[in-house]
C-alpha positions in Angstrom: -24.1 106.1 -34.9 -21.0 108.1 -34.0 -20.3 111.6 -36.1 -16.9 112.6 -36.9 -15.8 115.7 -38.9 -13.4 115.4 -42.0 -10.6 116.6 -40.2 -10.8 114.2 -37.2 -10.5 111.3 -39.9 -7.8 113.0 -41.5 -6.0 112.6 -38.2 -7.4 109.6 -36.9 -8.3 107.2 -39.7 -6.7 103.8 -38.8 -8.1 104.2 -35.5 -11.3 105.3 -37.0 -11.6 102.6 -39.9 -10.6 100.2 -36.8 -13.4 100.7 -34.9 -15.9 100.7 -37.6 -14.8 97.0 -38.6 -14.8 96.1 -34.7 -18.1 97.2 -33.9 -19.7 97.2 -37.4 -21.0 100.7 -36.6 -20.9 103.4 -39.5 -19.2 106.5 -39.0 -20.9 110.1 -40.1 -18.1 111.7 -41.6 -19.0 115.5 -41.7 -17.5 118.8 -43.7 -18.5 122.4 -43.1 -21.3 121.2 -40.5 -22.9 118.9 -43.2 -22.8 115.1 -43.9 -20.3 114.4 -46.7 -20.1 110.1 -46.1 -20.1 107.4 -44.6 -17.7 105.1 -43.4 -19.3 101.6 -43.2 -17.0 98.0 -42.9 -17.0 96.1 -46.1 -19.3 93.2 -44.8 -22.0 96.0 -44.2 -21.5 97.6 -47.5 -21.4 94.5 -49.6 -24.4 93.3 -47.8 -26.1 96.4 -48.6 -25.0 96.9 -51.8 -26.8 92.8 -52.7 -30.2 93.6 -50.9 -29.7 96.9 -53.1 -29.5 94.7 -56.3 -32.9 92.1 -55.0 -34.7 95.2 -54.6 -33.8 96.5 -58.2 -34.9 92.9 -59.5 -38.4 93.0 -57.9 -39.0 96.7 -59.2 -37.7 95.7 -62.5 -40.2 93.0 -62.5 -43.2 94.6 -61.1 -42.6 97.2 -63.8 -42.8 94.5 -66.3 -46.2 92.9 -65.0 -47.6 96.8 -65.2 -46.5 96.7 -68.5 -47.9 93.6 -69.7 -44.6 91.9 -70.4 -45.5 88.5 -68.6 -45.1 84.9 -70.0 -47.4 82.4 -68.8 -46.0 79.2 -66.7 -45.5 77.2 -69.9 -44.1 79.4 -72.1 -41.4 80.3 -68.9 -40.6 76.6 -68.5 -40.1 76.5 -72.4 -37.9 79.3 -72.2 -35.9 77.9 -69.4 -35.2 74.7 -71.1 -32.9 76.2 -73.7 -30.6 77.5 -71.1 -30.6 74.7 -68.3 -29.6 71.5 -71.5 
């Protein structure tokens, strides 16, 4: 992964935003020696951003079986009717 300070993409973003849709390599963007982003091309992030939301679901739902909110099979299927008439 390729680091660039703040300033360099102030100067050089088109080339810079070029490059990272090219390769599909993010950019470490960088501000007073410290990480401040990421420049990523939109495939990447939207790719990121729906494994993000799948890994949300299973948590969500591995918190429910902890909790005791589970259904059995037949109740689901009951359930499921109502919304797939």
């Amino acid at each position: 992964m390729r680091t660039e300070l703040v300033t360099t993409l102030k100067r050089k973003a088109t080339e810079i935003i070029s490059e990272v849709g090219r390769k599909r390599v993010p950019v470490l963007i960088t501000q007073h020696g410290r990480p401040a982003a990421y420049v990523v091309d939109v495939e990447t992030y939207e790719r990121l951003n729906q494994r993000l939301s799948i890994l949300e679901g299973i948590a969500r739902g591995e918190r429910a079986i902890e909790q005791g909110r589970v259904v059995s099979h037949g109740e689901a299927k009951k359930r499921m009717a109502r919304w797939l008439r």
